[in-house]
N, C-alpha and C positions, 0 to 999 in steps of 0.2 A: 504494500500500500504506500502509495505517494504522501509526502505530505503536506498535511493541508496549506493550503493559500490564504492570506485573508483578501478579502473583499475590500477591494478598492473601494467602490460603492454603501460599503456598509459604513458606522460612525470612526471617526476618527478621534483618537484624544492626542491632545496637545502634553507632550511631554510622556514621562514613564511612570512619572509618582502619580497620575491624572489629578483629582482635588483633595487626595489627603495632605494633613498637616506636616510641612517637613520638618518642626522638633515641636518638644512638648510645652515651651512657651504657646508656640503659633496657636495649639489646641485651645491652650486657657483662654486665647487672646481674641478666636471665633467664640469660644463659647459666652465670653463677658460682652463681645457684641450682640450676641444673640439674647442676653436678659439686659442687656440694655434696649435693645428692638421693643421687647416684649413690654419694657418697662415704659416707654414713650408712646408706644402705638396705642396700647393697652388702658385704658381708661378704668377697667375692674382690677388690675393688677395693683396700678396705685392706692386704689382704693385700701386691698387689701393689707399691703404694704403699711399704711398709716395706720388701719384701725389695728394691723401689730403690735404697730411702738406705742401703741395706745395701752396695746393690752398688757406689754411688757412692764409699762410706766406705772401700772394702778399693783403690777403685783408686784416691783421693787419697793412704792409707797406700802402694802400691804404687808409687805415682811415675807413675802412666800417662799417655803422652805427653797432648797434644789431639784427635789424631787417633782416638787411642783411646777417651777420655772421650765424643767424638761418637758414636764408633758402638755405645757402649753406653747413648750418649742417644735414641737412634733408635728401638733396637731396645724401651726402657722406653716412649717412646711409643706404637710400635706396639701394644704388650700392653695400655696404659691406652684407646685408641681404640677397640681392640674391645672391652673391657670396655666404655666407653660405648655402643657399636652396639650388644651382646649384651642390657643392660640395655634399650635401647630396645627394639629387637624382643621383649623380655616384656613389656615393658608397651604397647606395642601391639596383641599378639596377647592381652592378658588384657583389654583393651578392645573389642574386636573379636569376642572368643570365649568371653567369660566363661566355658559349660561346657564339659565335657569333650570332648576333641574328639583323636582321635591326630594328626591332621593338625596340628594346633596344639603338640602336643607334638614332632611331628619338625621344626615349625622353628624351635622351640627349642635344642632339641639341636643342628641344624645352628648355629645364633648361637653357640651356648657352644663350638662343636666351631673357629669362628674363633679363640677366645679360645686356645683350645688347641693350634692348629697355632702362632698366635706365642709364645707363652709357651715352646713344645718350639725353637723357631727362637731366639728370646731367648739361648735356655740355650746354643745350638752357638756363636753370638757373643761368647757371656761367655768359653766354655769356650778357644774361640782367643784373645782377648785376654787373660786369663790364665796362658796357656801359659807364654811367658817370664819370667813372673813364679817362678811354682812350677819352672822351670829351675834359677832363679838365689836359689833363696829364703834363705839366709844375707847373701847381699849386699843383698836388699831389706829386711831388718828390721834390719840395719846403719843403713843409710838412714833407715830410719823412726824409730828412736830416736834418732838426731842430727837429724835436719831436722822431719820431715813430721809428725812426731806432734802436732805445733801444729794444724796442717790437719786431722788427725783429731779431734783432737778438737772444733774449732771446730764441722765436720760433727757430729758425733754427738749436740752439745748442742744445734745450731738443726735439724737434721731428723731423724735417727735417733730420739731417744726422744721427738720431738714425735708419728712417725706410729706409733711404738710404741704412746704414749697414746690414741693414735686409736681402733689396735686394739680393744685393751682397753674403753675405753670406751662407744663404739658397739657393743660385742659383743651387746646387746640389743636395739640399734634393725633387728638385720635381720627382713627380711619372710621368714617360714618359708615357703620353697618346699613343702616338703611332700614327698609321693611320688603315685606312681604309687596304692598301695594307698588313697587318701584316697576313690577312686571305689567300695569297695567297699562301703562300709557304707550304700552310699545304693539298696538294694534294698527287695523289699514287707516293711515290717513290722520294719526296721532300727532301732536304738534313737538316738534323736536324742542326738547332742551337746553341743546347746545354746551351742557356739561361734561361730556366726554364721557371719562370713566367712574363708573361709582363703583366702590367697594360693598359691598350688602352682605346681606347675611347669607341671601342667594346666592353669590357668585359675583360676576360683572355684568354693570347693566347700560348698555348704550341709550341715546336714544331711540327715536325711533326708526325702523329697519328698513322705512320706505324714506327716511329723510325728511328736513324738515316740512311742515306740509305739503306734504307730494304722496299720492301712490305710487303703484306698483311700478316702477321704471323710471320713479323718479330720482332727480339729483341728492347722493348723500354728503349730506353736510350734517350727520350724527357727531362727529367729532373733531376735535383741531388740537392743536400745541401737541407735545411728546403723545399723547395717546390716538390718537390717528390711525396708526396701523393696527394697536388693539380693539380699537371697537370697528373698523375695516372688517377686520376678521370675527369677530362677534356676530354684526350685519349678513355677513356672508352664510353665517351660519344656522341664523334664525332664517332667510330665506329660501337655506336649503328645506328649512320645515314646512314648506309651504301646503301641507294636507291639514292644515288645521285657520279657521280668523286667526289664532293667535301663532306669529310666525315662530317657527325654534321650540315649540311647546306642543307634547303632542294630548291628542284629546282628553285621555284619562289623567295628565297631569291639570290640565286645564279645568275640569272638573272635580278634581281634590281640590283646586285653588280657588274658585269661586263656588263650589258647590252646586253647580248647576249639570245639566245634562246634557252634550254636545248633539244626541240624538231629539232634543227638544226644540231646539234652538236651528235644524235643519225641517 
């Protein structure tokens, strides 16, 4: 047996290493990019993040043993991990699926619905280690104004109103998920936008497919600036769906999405 050839034709990678890290800095140094991504894109992330050093700040004020401080460190990572997963799997499935797709929106939902079972799990953790504090609560702010208020405040000035600012600041930077209704204006004869690309919970959503008010063969001007070529290709694609009013969407999705019957409506 000869041996094999590769395929000119098939993918080429640039270089030998292709995109692994060439030492183990460079790793740390995607991966601190990558929760910084998460951390500005992310509008529930910081969320999260603040009402930690929140949580952190009331059990240093509290006096809470180590044992405790652990298992309320556990439970803050669990929450920010899937927040990391959750963000992954949307931007996965918005690469993967750029349009509209329900199947792409229920596993979304399912990711976000992670985030939510530990967040509710978080809170039952908090709520037991707290318990004996709010027992005994004239004796712990006894405590806190003689002792710990040092500690509190050291807390509040290097984390608390650092991820406060965080908040606040990046409150701009997040990617507008959108809604479900974003799909609706992109039927025959819809009036274009002129937004280009939206980011949604859906996927990406152009204008409309036929262009600004114009039907079927009319001029597209759904998009402009850097995204141009991506809703080009979005356009192209929902008109490939052309067996349904709603282009790129086929019947049964279309009728999970407004609840109505495509067979009623012919």
């Amino acid at each position: 047996m000869g041996k094999a050839r590769r395929d000119p034709k098939g993918p080429q990678y640039i270089g030998s290493r292709g995109f692994r890290s060439r030492s183990l800095w460079e790793s740390f140094r995607h991966a601190w990019d990558g929760l910084r991504y998460i951390y500005i894109s992310q509008r529930n992330m910081r969320i999260h993040v603040f009402l930690a050093s929140l949580v952190f700040a009331a059990g240093l004020g509290a006096g809470l043993g180590r044992i405790e401080l652990f298992m309320i460190a556990l439970v803050v990572l669990g929450v920010l991990s899937a927040e990391v997963v959750n963000t992954l799997t949307e931007s996965l499935v918005d690469l993967m699926k750029p349009e509209y797709s329900v199947v792409a929106k229920l596993i979304k939902d399912v990711a976000a619905a992670g985030v939510l079972l530990t967040a509710v799990f978080s809170v039952i953790i908090g709520a037991i280690v707290f318990y004996p504090v709010l027992a005994d609560l004239p004796g712990v702010l006894e405590q806190f104004l003689t002792h710990r208020w040092r500690f509190f405040l050291v807390h509040l000035v290097v984390f608390v109103l650092p991820s406060l600012w965080g908040v606040l600041h990046f409150a701009g930077s997040d990617g507008s998920k959108g809604t479900r209704s974003d799909i609706r204006d992109t039927g025959p004869g819809a009036a274009g936008t002129g937004s280009g690309r939206g980011d949604t919970g859906s996927g990406l959503a152009c204008a409309s497919p036929y262009g600004t008010d114009a039907g079927p063969g009319g001029p597209d001007t759904s998009s402009s600036g850097t995204d141009t070529e991506v809703c080009r290709a979005d356009t192209a694609s929902r008109r490939a769906g052309m067996g349904s009013d709603l282009p790129g969407v086929s019947p049964w999705e279309r009728d999970l999405e407004y609840g109505t019957s495509s067979q009623e409506e012919k």
